[in-house]
BAFI-3210 file (N, C-alpha, C; in Angstrom, 3 decimals, decimal comma, padded with zeros to 6 digits):
// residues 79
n [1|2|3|4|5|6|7|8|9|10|11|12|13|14|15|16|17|18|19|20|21|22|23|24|25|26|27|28|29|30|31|32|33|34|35|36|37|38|39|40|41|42|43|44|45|46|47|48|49|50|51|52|53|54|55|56|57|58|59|60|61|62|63|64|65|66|67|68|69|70|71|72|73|74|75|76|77|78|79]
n.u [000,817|001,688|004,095|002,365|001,047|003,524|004,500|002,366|002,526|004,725|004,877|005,926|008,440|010,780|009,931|012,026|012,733|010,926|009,952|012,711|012,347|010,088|010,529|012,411|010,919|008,848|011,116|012,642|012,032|013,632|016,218|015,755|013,984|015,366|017,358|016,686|016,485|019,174|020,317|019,126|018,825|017,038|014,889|011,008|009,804|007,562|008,194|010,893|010,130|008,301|009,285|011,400|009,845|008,602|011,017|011,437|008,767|009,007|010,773|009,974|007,266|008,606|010,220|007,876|006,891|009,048|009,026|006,262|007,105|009,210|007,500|006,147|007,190|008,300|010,671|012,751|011,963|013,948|014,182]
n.v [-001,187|001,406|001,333|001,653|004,178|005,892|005,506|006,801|009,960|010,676|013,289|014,955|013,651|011,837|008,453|006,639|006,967|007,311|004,851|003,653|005,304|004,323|001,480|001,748|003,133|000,904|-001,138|-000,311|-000,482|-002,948|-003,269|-001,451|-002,623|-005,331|-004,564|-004,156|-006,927|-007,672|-006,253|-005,748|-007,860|-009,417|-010,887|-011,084|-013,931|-014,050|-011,375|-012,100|-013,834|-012,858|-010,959|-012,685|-014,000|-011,584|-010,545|-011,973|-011,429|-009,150|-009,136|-010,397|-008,677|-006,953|-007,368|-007,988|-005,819|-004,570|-006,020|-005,427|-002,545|-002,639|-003,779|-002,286|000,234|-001,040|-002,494|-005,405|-008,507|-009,882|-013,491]
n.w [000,000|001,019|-000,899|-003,705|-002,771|-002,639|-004,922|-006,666|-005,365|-006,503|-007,488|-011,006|-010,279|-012,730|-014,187|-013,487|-010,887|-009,971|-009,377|-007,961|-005,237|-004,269|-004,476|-002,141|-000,251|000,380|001,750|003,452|006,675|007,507|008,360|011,147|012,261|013,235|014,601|017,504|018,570|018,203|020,851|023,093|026,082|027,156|024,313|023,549|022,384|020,502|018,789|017,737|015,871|014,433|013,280|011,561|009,767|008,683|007,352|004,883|003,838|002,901|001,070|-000,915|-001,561|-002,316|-004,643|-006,196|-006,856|-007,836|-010,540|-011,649|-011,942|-013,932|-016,055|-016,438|-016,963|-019,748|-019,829|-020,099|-018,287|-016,043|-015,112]
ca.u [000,000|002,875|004,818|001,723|001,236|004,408|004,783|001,662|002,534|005,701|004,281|006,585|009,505|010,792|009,274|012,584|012,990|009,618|010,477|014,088|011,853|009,142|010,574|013,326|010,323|008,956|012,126|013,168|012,153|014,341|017,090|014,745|013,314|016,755|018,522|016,594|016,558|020,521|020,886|018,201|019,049|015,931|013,830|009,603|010,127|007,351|009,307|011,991|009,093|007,593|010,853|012,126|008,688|008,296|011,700|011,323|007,947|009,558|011,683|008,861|006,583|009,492|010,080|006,638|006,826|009,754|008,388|005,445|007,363|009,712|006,873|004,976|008,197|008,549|011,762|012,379|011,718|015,067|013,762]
ca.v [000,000|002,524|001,644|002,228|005,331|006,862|005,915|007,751|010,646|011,457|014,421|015,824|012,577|010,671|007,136|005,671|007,930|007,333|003,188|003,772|005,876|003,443|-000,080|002,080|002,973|-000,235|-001,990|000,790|-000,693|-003,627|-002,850|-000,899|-003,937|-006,355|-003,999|-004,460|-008,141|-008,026|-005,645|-005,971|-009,108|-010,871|-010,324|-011,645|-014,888|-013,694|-010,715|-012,837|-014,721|-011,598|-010,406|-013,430|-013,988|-010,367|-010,061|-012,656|-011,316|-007,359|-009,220|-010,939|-007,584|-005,605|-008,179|-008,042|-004,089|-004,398|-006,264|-004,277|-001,016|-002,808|-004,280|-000,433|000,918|-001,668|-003,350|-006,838|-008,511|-011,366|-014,331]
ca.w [000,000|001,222|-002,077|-004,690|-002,864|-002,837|-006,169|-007,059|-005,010|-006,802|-009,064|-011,378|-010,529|-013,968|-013,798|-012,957|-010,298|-008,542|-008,729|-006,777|-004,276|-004,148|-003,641|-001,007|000,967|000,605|002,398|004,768|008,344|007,506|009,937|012,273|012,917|013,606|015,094|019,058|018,580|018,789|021,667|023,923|026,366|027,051|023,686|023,842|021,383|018,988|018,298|016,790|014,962|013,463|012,030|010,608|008,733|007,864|006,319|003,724|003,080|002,682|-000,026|-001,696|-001,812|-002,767|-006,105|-006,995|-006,859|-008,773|-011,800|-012,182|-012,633|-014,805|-017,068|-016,823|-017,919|-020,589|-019,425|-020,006|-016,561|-015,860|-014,350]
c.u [000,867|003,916|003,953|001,575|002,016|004,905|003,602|001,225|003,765|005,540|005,956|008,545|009,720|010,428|010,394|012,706|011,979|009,495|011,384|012,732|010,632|009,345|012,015|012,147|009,588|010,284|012,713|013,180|013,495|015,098|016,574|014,331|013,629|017,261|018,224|016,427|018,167|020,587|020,273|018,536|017,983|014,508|012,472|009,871|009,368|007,457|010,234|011,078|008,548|008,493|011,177|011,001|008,478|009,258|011,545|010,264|007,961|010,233|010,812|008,031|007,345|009,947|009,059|006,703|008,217|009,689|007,375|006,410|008,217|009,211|005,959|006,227|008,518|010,072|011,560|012,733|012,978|014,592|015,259]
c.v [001,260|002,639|001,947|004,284|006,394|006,844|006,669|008,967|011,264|012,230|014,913|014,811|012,043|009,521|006,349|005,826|007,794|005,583|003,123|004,192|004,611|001,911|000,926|002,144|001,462|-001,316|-001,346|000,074|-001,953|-003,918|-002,354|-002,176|-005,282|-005,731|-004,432|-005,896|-008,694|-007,341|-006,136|-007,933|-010,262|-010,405|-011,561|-012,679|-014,487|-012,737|-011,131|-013,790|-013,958|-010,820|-010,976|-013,662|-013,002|-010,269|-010,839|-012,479|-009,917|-007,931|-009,731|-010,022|-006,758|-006,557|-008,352|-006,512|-003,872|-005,101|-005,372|-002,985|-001,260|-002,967|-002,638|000,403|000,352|-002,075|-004,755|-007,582|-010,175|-012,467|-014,959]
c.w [000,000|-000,581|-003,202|-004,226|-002,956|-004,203|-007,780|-006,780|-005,590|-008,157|-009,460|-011,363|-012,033|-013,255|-012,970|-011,668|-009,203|-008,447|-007,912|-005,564|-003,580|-003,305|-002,330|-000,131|001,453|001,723|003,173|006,176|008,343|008,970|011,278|013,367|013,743|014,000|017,503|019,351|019,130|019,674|022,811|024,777|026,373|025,860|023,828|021,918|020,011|018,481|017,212|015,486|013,855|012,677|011,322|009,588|008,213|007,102|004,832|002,686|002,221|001,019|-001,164|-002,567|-002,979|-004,457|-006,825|-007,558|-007,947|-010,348|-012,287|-012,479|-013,600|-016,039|-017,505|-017,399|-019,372|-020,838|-019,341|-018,394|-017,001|-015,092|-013,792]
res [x|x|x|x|x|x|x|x|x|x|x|x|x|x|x|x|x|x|x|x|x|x|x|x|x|x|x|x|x|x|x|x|x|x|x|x|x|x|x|x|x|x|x|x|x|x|x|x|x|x|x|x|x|x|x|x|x|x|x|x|x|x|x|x|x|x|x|x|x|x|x|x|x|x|x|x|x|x|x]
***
């Protein structure tokens, strides 16, 4: 949702220009998210559960989001 809208909020961006912006916000918390898992001594287990399942799904999202703007740009998509 966050990446259609920021990439239909970037008035006046070139196309390629509002994809970089797009899948970056898309994948931003990343680190945010792993970073109190390593510090923090005693972390709440589904913490560690909800990260490791979200990141794989951040990477998933963020490859779908990156075909579509490749195929709307008319770039051939690499399997």
């Amino acid at each position: 949702m966050i990446t259609a809208a920021s990439y239909a909020l970037g008035f006046g961006m070139p196309r390629g220009q509002k994809s970089v912006l797009s899948l970056g916000i898309c994948t931003r918390n990343c680190g945010a998210a792993m970073a109190p898992l390593f510090v923090a001594p005693d972390v709440d287990q589904s913490a560690i559960v909800m990260v490791t399942l979200g990141s794989p799904m951040m990477v998933g999202f963020a490859s779908i989001a990156a075909r579509l703007f490749a195929a709307r740009a008319g770039q051939p998509v690499n399997s």
